[in-house]
C-alpha positions as CSV (number, residue, x, y, z in Angstrom):
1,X,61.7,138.4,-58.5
2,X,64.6,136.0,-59.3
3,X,65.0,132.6,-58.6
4,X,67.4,132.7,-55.9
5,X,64.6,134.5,-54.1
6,X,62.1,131.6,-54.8
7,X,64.8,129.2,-53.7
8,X,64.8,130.8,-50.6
9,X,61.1,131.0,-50.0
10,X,60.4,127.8,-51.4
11,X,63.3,126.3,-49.1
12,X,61.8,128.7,-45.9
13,X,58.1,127.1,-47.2
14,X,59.7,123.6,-46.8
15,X,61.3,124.0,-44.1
16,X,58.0,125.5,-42.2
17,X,56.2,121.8,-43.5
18,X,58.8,119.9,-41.9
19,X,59.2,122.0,-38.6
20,X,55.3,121.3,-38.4
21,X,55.1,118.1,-39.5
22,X,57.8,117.2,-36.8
23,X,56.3,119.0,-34.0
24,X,52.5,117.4,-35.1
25,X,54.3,113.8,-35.1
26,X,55.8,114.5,-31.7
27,X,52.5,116.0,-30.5
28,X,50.9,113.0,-31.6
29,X,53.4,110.5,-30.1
30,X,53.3,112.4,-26.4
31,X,49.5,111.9,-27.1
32,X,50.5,108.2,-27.9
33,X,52.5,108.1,-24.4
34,X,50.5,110.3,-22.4
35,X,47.1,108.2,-23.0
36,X,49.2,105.4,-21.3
37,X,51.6,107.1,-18.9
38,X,49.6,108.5,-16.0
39,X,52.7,109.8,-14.0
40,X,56.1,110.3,-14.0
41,X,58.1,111.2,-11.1
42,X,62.4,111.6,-11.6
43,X,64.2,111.5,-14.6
44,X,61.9,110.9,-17.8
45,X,66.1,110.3,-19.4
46,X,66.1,107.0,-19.9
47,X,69.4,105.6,-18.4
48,X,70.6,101.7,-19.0
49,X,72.2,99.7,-15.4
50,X,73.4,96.6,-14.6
51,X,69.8,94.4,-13.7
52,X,69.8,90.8,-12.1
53,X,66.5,88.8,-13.3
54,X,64.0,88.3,-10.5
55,X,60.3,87.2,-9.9
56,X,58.6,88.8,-7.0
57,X,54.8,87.8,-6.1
58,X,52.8,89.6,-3.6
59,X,49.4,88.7,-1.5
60,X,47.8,92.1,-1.6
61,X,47.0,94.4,0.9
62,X,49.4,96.7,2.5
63,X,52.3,97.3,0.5
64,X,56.2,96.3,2.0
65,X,58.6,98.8,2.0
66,X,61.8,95.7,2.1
67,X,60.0,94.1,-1.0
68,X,60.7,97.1,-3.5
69,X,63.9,97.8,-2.0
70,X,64.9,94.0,-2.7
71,X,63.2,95.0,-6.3
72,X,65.5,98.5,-6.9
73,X,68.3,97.1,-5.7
74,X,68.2,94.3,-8.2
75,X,67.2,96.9,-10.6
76,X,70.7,98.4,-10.0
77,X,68.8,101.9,-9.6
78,X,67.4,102.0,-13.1
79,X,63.8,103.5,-14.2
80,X,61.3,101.5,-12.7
81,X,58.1,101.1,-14.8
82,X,54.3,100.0,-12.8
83,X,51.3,98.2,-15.1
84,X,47.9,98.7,-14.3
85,X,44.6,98.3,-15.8
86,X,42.6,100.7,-13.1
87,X,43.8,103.0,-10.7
88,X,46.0,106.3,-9.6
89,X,49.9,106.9,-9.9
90,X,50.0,106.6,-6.1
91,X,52.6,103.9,-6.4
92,X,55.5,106.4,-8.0
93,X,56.0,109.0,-5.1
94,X,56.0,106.0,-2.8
95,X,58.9,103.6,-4.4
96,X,60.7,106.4,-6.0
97,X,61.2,107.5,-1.7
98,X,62.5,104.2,-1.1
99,X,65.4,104.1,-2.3
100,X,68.3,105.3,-5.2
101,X,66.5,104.9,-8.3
102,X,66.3,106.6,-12.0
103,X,62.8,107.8,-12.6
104,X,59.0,105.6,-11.5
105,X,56.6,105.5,-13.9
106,X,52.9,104.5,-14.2
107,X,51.1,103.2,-17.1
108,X,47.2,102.4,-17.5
109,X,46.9,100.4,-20.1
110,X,43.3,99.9,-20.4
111,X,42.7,98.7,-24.0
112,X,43.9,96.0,-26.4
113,X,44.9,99.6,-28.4
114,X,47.3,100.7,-25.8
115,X,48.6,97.3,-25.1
116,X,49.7,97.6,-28.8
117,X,50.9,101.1,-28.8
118,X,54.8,100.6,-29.7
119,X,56.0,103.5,-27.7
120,X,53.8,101.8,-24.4
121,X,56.2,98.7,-25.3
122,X,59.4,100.8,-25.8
123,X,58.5,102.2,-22.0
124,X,58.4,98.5,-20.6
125,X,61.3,97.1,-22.9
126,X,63.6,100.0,-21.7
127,X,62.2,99.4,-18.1
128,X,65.1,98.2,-15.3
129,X,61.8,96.8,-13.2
130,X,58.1,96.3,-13.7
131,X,55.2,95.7,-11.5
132,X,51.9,95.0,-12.1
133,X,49.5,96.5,-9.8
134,X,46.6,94.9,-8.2
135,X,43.0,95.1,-9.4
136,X,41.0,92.9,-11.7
137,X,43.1,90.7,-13.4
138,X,40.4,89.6,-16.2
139,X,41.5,93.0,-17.5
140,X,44.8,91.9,-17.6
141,X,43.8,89.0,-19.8
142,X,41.5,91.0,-21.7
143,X,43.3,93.7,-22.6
144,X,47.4,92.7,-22.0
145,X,47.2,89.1,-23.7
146,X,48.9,88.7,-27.2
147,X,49.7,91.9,-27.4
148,X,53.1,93.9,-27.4
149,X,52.3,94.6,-23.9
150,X,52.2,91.0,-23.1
151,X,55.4,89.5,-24.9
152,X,57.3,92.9,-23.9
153,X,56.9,91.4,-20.0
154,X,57.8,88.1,-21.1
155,X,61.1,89.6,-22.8
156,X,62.1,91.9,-20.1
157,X,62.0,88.9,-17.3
158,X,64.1,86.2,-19.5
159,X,66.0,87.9,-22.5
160,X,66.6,91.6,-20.6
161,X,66.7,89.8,-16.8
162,X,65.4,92.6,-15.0
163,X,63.2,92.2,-11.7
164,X,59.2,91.5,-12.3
165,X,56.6,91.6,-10.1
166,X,53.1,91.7,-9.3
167,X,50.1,92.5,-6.3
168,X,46.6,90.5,-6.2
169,X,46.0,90.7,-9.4
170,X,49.2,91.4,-10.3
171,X,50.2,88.3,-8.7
172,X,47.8,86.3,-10.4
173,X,48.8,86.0,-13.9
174,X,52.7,85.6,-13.2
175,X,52.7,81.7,-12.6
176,X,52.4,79.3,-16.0
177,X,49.0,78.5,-14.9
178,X,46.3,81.5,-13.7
179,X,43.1,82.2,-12.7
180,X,42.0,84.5,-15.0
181,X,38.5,85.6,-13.2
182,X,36.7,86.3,-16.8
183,X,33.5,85.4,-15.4
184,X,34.3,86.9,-12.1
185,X,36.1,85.9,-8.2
186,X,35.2,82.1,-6.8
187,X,35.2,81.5,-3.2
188,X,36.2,77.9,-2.2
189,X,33.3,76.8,-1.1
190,X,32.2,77.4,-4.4
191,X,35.1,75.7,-6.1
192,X,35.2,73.0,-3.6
193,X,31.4,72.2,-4.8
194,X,32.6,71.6,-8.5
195,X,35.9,72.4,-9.9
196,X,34.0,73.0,-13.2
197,X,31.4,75.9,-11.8
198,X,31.4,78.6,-15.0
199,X,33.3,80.8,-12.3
200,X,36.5,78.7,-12.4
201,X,38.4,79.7,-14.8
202,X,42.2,78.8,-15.5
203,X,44.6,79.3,-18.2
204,X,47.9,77.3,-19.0
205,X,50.8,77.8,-20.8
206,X,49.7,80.9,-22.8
207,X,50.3,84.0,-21.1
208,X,53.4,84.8,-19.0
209,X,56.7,82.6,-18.5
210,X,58.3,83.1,-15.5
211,X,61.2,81.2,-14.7
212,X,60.8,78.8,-11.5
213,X,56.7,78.8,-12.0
214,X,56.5,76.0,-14.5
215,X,53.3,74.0,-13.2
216,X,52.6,76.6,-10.8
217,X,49.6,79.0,-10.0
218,X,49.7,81.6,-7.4
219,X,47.4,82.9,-5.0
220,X,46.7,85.8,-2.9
221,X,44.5,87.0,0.2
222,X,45.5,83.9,1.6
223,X,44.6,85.2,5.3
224,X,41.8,87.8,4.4
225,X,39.9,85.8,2.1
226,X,40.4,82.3,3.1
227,X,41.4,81.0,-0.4
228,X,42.9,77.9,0.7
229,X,40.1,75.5,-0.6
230,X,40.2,77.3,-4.3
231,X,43.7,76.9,-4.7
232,X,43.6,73.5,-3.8
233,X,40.5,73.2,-6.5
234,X,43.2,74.5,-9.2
235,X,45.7,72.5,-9.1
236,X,43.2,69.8,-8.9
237,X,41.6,71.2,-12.2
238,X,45.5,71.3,-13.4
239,X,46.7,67.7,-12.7
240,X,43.1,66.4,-14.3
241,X,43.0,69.0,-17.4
242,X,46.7,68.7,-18.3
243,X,48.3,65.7,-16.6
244,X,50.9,67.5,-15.0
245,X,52.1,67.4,-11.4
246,X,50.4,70.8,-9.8
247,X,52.0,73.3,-7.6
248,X,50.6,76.8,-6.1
249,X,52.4,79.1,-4.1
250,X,49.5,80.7,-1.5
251,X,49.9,84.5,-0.1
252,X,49.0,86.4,2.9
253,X,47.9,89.7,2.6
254,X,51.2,92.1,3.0
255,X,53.6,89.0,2.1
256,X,56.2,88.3,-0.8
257,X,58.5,85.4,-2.6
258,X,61.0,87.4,-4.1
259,X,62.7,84.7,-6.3
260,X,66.1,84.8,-7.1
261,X,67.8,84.3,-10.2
262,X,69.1,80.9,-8.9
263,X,65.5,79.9,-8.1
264,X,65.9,80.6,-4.2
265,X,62.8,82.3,-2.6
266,X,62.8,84.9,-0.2
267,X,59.4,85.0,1.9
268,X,59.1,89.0,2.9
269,X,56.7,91.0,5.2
270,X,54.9,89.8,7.9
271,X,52.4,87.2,7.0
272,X,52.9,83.8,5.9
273,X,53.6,82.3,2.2
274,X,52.2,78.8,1.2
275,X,53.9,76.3,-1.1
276,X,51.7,73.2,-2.5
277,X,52.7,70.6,-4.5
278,X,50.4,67.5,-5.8
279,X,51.5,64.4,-3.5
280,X,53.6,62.9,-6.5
281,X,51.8,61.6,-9.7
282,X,50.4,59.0,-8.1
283,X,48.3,61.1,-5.6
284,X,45.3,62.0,-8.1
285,X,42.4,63.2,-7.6
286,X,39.4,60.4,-7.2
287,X,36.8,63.1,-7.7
288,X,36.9,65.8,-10.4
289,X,34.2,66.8,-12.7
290,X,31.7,68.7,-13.3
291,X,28.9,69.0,-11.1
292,X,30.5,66.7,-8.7
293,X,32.1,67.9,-5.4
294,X,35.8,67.7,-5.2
295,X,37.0,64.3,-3.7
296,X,41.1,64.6,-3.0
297,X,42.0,62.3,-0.3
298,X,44.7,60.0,-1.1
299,X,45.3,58.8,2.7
300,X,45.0,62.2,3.9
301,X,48.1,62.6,1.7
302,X,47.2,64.1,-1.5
303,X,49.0,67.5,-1.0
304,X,51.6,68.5,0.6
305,X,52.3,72.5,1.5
306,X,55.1,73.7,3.3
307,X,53.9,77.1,4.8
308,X,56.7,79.8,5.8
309,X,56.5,82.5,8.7
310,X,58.0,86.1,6.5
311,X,60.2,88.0,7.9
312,X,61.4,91.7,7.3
313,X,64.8,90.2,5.7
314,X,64.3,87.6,3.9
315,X,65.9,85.2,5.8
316,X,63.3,82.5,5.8
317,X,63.4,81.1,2.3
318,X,61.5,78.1,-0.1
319,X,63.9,76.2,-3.0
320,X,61.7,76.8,-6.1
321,X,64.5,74.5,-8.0
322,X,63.3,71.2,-6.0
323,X,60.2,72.1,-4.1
324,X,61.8,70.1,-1.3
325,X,63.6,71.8,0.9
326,X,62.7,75.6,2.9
327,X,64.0,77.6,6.2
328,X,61.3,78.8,8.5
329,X,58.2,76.3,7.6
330,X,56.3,73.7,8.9
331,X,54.9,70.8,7.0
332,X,51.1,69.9,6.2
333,X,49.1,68.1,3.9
334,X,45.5,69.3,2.4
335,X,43.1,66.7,1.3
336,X,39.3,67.0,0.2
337,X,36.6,64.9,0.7
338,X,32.8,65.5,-0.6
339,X,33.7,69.1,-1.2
340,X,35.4,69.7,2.4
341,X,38.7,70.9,2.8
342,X,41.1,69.3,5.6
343,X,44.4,69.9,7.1
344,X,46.8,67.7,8.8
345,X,50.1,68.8,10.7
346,X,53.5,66.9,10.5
C-alpha cells in the first residue's frame, strides 16, 4: 500500500467521525427540542415579520377566537410560539385556523432544565407571539423563574416588541406584582380573614416586566370563582408591604385586555374586565396584618374599580397610561370592613 492510499482512507475514516459526530449532535439537539416542543403545526422555517409590542391578559375559560386574531395580526403572521407547564398541543391546530400565520408551536417546559435549554430559548427569542397557557402557575414560578426561559419572555415583549400573552395562569404572572400560588389557590374569604394566611402568596418586581403593569396584579375567574375579595386583599398586601399605590386588573372567564403599544386597552369577549386602583395614597388600609381580618374602609372610598362590559371588537376600552379615563364602564368603589367585602355604585 502507498500513502496516497492511506491518505484516502484516513481522510474517508475522518470524514465517517465527522459525518457521525454531526448527525449524533443533531440527534442530540432534536432530543434537546423535542423534550420541549410537544407540537408543531406549519412551517418549522423560521421566517422574521414586521411585529408591534402588545400585552394581552385573559380570564380563563373558553378561549376567544377575536383575541388571537388581534394577537397574529400584530404578530404580522409570524411563528407563533405557546408556554405551558402541563397540558396537550390542543392550542396549535386551533390558532394556526384562525388566521394567516407562519407555523404554531407548543412547548412544555416542565423543569428548571428545560427552562435553561438554549435551543427552548432560541424558539421563544425567534418567536413573533407567545402565550402562556393556563394551569398552575406555581409551576411557572418554579420552573420558568431566573431562567433563560424567563428573561427570553421579558426580552421578546420590550427589546423584540412582539405580542405576549397569557390564560389563568398564564395571566397571573404577567403583571409586576403576582400571585404566585406556591402554597396553593386562596379563596377571599380566606384572604379577606388575614391577608397574611400561609396561602397568600405575592411576588413583586422580580419576574416579568410588562409594560403598562407597573403596580399592577392581575386576576382571573372573576365571574366563576368570585375572586373579587382576594384581589382586593392583594393590593392591600401591596400598598402595606411596598408602599406603593396598588392596581389589579380583574377578569371574567372568556374575557381579554389586549394592550396596545400606546398603553390603550382593548376589553374582548363577552364578559366583563375590572380595573382597581388604591383610592390615592392617602386611602390606606387601617387593618392589615397578620391574623387580623382585613379592615379597608376609608369612607367607603378606599378603592375605586372601573368595570368594562367586552365586546367582540374591542371597542370598549381602559387607558392603562392614566388609569383615569375608559369607554363602556361604570364606576364603583370596594371597601372592607372586619373581613367583609362591600360594593358601592356611582
Amino acid at each position: 500500500m502507498n500513502a496516497d492510499f492511506f491518505s484516502v482512507l484516513t481522510f474517508v475514516f475522518w470524514s465517517v467521525n465527522l459525518t457521525t459526530a454531526i448527525s449524533l449532535q443533531s440527534l442530540s439537539n432534536a432530543s434537546e427540542r423535542n423534550a420541549a416542543s410537544i407540537g408543531l403545526i406549519g412551517d418549522p422555517n423560521d421566517v422574521s415579520t414586521t411585529t408591534v409590542g402588545a400585552t394581552i391578559i385573559v380570564g380563563g375559560g373558553q378561549d376567544v377566537d377575536e383575541v388571537y386574531q388581534w394577537m397574529i395580526e400584530k404578530a404580522g403572521g409570524g411563528d407563533f410560539v405557546v408556554l405551558r407547564a402541563s397540558g396537550t398541543d390542543a392550542y396549535n391546530s386551533y390558532i394556526y385556523e384562525l388566521g394567516s400565520i407562519n407555523s404554531v408551536e407548543t412547548l412544555l417546559i416542565d423543569s428548571r432544565t428545560l427552562a435553561n435549554n438554549a435551543l427552548v430559548e432560541r424558539t421563544i427569542l425567534s418567536a413573533e407571539a407567545v402565550f402562556i397557557a393556563g394551569g398552575d402557575q406555581a409551576n411557572y414560578v418554579n420552573f420558568w423563574k431566573n431562567t433563560k426561559v424567563h428573561h427570553a419572555l421579558n426580552f421578546v415583549r420590550n427589546v423584540k416588541k412582539i405580542p405576549v400573552g397569557g390564560t389563568s395562569a398564564g395571566c397571573a404572572i404577567l403583571g409586576e406584582a403576582y400571585f404566585s400560588a406556591l402554597e396553593g389557590t386562596v379563596t377571599s374569604p380566606e384572604a379577606l380573614s388575614n391577608p397574611y394566611m400561609n396561602l397568600v402568596t405575592l411576588g413583586y418586581k422580580d419576574f416579568m416586566n410588562q409594560p403598562y403593569l407597573s403596580n399592577v396584579i392581575t386576576d382571573s375567574h372573576f365571574d366563576n370563582r368570585d375572586r373579587h375579595g382576594r384581589l382586593v386583599t392583594f393590593l392591600a398586601r401591596m400598598n402595606h408591604d411596598h408602599g406603593i399605590q396598588a392596581r389589579g386588573i380583574g377578569l371574567d372567564e372568556s374575557t381579554a385586555v389586549c394592550i396596545e403599544s400606546n398603553g390603550i386597552g382593548k376589553i374582548i369577549g363577552s364578559g366583563s374586565a375590572y380595573f382597581l386602583t388604591q383610592n390615592g395614597m392617602d386611602s390606606t388600609p387601617e387593618t392589615c396584618r397578620d391574623g387580623s381580618p382585613l379592615d379597608w374602609y376609608r369612607y367607603q372610598k378606599a378603592v375605586k374599580v372601573y368595570k368594562i362590559q367586552a365586546t367582540t371588537d374591542g371597542s370598549h376600552t381602559f387607558d392603562l397610561n392614566t388609569w383615569g379615563s375608559g369607554t363602556g364602564g361604570i364606576h364603583m368603589y370596594y371597601y372592607v370592613r372586619g373581613g367583609v367585602l362591600y360594593k358601592t355604585y356611582y
